[in-house]
C-alpha positions as CSV (number, residue, x, y, z in Angstrom):
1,X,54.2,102.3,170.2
2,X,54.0,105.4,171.8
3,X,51.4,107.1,174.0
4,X,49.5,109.8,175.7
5,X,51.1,111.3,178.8
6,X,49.7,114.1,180.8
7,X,49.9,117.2,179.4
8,X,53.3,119.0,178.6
9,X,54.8,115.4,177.7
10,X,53.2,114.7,174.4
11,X,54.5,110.8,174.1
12,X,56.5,108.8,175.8
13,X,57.9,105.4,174.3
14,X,56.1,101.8,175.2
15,X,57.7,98.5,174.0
16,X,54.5,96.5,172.7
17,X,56.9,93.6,170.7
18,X,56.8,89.9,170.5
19,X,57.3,88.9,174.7
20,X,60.8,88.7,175.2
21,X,62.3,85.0,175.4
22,X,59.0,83.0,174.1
23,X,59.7,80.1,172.6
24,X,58.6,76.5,172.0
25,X,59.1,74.1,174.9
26,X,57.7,70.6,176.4
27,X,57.7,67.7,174.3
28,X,58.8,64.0,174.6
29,X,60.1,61.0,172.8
30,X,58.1,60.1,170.1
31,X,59.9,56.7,169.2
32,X,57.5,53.8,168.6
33,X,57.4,50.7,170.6
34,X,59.4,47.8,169.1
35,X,57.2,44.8,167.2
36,X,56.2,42.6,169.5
37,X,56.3,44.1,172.6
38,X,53.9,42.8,175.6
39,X,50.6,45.4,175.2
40,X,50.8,48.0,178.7
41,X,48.4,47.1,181.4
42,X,45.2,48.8,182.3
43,X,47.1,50.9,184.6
44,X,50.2,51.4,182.6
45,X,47.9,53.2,179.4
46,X,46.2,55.3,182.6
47,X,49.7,56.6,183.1
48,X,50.4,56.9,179.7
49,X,47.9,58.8,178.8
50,X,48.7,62.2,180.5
51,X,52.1,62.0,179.1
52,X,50.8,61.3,175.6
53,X,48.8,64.5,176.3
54,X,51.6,66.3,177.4
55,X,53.4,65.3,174.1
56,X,50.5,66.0,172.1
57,X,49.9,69.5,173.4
58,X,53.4,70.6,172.9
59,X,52.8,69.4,169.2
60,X,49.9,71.9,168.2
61,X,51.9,75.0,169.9
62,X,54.5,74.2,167.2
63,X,51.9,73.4,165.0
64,X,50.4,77.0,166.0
65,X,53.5,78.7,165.7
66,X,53.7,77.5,162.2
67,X,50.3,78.9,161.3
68,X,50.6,82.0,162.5
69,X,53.9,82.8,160.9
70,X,52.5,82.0,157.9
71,X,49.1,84.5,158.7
72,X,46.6,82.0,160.0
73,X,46.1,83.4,163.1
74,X,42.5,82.1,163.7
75,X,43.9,78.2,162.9
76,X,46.3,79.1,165.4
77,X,44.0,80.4,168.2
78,X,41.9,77.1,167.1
79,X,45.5,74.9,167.5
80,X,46.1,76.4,170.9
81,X,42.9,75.8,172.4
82,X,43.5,72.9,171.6
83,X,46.4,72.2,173.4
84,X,44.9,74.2,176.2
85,X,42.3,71.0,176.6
86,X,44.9,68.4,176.7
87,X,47.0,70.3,179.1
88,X,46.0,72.6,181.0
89,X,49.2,73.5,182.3
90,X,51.1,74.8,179.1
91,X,51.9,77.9,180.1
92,X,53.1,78.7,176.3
93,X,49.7,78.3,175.3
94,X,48.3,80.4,176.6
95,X,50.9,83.1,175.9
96,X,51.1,82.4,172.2
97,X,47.4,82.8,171.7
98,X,46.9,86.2,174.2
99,X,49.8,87.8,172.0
100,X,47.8,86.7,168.8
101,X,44.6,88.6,170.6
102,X,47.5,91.8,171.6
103,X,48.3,92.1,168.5
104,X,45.0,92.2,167.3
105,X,44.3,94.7,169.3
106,X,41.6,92.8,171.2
107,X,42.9,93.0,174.9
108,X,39.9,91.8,176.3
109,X,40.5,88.4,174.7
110,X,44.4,88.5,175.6
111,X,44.1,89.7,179.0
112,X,42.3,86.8,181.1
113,X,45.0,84.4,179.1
114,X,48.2,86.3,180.2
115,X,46.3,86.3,183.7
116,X,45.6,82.3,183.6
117,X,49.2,81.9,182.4
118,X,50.7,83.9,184.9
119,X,48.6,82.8,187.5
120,X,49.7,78.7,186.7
121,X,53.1,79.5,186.4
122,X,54.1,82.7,188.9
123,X,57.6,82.7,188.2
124,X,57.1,82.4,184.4
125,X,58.5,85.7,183.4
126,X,57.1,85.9,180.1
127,X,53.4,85.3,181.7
128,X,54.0,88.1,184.4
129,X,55.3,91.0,181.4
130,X,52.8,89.6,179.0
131,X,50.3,90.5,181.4
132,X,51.6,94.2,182.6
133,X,51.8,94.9,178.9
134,X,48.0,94.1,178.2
135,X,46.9,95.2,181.4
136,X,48.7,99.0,180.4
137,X,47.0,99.0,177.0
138,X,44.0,98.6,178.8
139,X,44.3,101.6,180.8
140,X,44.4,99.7,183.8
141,X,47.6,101.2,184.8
142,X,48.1,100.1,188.7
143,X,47.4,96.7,187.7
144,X,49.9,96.7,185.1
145,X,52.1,98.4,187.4
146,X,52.1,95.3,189.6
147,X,52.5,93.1,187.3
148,X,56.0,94.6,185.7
149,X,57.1,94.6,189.5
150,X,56.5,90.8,189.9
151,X,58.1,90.6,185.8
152,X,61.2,92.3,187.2
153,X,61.3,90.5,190.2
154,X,62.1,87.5,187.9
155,X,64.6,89.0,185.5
156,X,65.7,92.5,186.5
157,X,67.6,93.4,183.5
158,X,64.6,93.6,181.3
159,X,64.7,96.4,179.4
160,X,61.3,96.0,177.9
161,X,59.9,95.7,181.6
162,X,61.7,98.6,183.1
163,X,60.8,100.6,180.4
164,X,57.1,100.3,180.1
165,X,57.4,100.6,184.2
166,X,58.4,103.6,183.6
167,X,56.1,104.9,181.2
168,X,53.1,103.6,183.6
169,X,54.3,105.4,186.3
170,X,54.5,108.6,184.2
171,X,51.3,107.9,183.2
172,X,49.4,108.0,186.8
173,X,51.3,110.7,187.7
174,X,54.2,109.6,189.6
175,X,57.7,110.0,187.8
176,X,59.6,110.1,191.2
177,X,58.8,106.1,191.7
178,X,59.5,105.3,187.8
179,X,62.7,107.3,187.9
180,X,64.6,104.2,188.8
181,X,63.5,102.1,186.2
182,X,63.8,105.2,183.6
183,X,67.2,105.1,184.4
184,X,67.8,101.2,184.2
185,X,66.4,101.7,180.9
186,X,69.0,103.4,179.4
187,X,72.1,101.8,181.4
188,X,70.4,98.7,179.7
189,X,70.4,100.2,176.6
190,X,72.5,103.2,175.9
191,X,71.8,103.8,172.6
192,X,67.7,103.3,172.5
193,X,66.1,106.2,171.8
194,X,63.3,105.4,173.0
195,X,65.0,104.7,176.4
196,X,66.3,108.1,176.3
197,X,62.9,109.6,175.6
198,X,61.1,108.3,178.8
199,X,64.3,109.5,180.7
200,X,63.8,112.9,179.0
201,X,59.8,112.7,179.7
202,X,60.5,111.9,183.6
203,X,63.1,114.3,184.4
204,X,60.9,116.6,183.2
205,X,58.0,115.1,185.3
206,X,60.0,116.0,188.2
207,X,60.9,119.4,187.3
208,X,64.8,118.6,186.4
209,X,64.6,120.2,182.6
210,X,68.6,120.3,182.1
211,X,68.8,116.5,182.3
212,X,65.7,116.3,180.6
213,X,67.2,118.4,177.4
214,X,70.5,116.4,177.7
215,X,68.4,113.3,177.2
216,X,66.2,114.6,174.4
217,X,68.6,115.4,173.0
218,X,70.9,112.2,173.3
219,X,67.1,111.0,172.1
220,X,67.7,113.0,168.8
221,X,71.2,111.5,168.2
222,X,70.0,108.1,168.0
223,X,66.5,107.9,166.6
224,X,64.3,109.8,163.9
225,X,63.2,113.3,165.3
226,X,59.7,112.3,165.5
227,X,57.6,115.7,166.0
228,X,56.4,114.1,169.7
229,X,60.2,114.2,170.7
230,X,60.7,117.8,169.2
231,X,57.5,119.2,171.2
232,X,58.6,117.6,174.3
233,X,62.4,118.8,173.7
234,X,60.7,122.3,172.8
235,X,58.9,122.4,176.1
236,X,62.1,121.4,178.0
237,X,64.0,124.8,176.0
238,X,60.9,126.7,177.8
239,X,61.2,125.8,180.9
240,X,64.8,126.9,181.3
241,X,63.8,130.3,179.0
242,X,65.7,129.1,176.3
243,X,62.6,130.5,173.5
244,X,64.7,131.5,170.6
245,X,65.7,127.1,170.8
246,X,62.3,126.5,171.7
247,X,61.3,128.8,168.5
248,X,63.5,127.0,166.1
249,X,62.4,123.2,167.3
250,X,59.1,123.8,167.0
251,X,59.7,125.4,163.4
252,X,60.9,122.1,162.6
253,X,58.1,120.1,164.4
254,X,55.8,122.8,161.6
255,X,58.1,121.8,159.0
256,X,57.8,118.1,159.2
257,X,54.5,117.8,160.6
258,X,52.1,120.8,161.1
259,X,49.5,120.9,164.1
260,X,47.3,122.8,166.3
261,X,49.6,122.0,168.9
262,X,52.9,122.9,167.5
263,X,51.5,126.3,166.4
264,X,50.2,127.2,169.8
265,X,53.7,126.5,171.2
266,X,55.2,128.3,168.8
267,X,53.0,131.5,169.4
268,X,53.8,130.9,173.2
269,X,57.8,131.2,171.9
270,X,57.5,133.9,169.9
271,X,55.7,135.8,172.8
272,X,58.1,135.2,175.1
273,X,60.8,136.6,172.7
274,X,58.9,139.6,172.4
275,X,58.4,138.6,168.8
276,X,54.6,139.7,169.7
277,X,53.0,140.1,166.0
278,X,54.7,136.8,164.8
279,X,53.3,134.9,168.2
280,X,50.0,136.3,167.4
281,X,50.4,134.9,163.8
282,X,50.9,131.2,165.1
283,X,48.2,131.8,167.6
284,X,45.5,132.4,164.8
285,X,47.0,129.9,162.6
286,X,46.9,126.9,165.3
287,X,42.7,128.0,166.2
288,X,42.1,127.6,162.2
289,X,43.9,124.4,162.2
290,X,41.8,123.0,165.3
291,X,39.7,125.8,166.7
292,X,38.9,123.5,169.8
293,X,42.1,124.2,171.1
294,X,41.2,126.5,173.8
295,X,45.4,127.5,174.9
296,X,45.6,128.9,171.3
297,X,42.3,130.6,171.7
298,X,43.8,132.1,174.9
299,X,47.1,133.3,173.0
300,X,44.9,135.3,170.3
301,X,43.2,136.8,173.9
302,X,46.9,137.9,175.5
303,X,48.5,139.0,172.2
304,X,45.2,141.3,171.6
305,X,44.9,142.7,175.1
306,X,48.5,143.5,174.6
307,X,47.9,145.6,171.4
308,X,44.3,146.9,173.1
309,X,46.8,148.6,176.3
310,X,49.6,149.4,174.4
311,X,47.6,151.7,172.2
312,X,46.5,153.5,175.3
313,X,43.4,151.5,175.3
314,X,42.2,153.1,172.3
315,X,41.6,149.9,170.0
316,X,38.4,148.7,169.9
317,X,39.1,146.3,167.3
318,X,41.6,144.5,169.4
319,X,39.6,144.4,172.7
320,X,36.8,143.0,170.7
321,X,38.8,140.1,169.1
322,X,40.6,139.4,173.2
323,X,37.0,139.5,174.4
324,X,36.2,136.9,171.5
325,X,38.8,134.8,171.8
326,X,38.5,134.4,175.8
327,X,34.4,133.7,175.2
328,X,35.6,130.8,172.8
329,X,38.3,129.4,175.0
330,X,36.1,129.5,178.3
331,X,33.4,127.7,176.2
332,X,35.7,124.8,175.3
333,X,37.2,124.8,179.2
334,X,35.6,126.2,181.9
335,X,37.9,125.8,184.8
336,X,40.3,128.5,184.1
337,X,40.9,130.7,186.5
338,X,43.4,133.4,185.0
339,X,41.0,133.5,181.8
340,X,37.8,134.4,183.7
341,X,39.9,136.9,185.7
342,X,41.2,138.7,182.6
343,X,37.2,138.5,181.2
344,X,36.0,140.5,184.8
345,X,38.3,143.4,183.8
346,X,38.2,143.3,180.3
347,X,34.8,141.2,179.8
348,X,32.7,144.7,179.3
């Protein structure tokens, strides 16, 4: 799955599989008595009983498992709970049935089982990632945050763990503390390119867009060129005033999958190339594909002031469409300082 970053990263990668290592355990001996055996005492069938539970409970988590491979995920949920009441302490129950509810896409039905099974077994590293994992598709990213930490406490060569860290932390805004696990990521994985991505998506975070080029682009090598990792790979060539490469990746991000987004980047390209009536081309083309999208409302205004001065301030036409297109933008967004600026000299 991937996600929303802030902006200027478009995606970044988040494993949401199956939890890593689950699988069925507990259980007993279920040979019978021999004929003829004396019957247990009163107190011998008292200690029997919780063991018979124990064995019992183990029994429908298979029995679970079994349903919900075969698509019968409420009998499962139904199974589970039932091993939940005869014991309480299965940890794997409560897994099995919050990553039926995960995958669902009902986290508020996964989350408080993830939290009872990590909270009855702390060093249960399933429980602890199962948790961060719901907890981050929740949005409730410091929680989440936490709970990774205490994951990789247990196992710190989880890739799936140090990944999604990672992601969190670029997702609150701090890429310097997830850098670490960005990193682990891809020692962990060399050849994941989702691993690569969040690397990429970080070092750009921190302002580093050489290494995060050389990881979009080691990205590129060993996954499909997903528009998302094009845009962010585009904005890298930017940075570093590479625009004729930032032109042609985002040609292809048109190509394969045309946007609002894409276009405006584009324009912002082309302009810097000096390729001014082509940038004001993908400008206008990005408003009609989403005219909400106040940066490409705010490329039309540049691109036309530009013509408007150039002609000795002569064209009326093109002040008129800047002083149109910086109304629109600063009626979508507000807070935009270097718009209302331009629209005191040029407003009137």
């Amino acid at each position: 799955m991937r996600i929303a970053t802030k902006p200027g990263f478009v995606v970044v990668a988040l494993a949401v599989g199956s939890l890593p290592g689950c699988g069925v355990w507990g259980g007993g001996s279920n040979d019978m008595a021999d004929a003829g055996t004396t019957a247990p005492s009163h107190s011998a069938r008292g200690a029997a009983e919780p063991a018979s539970n124990t064995f019992a409970a183990s029994a429908a988590v298979t029995s679970a498992r079994q349903m919900r491979a075969e698509g019968r995920a409420d009998d499962a949920l139904a199974e589970l709970e039932r091993a939940i009441e005869l014991n309480p302490e299965l940890t794997l129950a409560y897994l099995e049935a919050g990553d039926i509810h995960r995958e669902r896409g009902d986290y508020d039905r996964a989350e408080p089982l993830y939290a009872e099974a990590s909270r009855r077994d702390p060093t249960n590293f399933q429980a602890q990632y199962g948790h961060g994992l719901v907890l981050q598709l929740m949005g409730r990213l410091q929680d989440a945050i936490g709970a990774y930490l205490r994951a990789l406490s247990i196992d710190p060569n989880s890739f799936d763990a140090n990944l999604n860290l990672a992601t969190a932390f670029l997702q609150i805004g701090e890429p310097s503390q997830g850098l670490t696990y960005a990193q682990r990521a891809v020692q962990l994985r060399p050849e994941d390119g989702a691993a690569r991505t969040n690397l990429g998506a970080t070092y750009a975070a921190l302002g580093q867009y050489d290494a995060a080029i050389a990881e979009y682009e080691a990205a590129a090598e060993r996954m499909a060129m997903t528009p998302e990792l094009l845009l962010n790979l585009a904005d890298a060539y930017g940075r570093v005033g590479r625009h004729a490469e930032m032109a042609g990746t985002l040609r292809e991000v048109i190509r394969r999958d045309p946007s609002a987004t894409a276009y405006e980047r584009l324009g912002s390209a082309l302009f810097r190339n000096k390729q001014y009536p082509d940038a004001l081309a993908a400008f206008e083309q990005a408003v009609r594909l989403d005219p909400s999208h106040y940066p490409a409302h705010n490329g039309v205004a540049v691109c036309s002031l530009n013509r408007y001065l150039w002609s000795n301030r002569t064209d009326q036409a093109a002040l008129t469409k800047a002083r149109q297109a910086m109304q629109t933008s600063l009626a979508i967004k507000q807070n935009q300082p270097k718009i209302v600026d331009l629209m005191s000299k040029y407003g009137r």
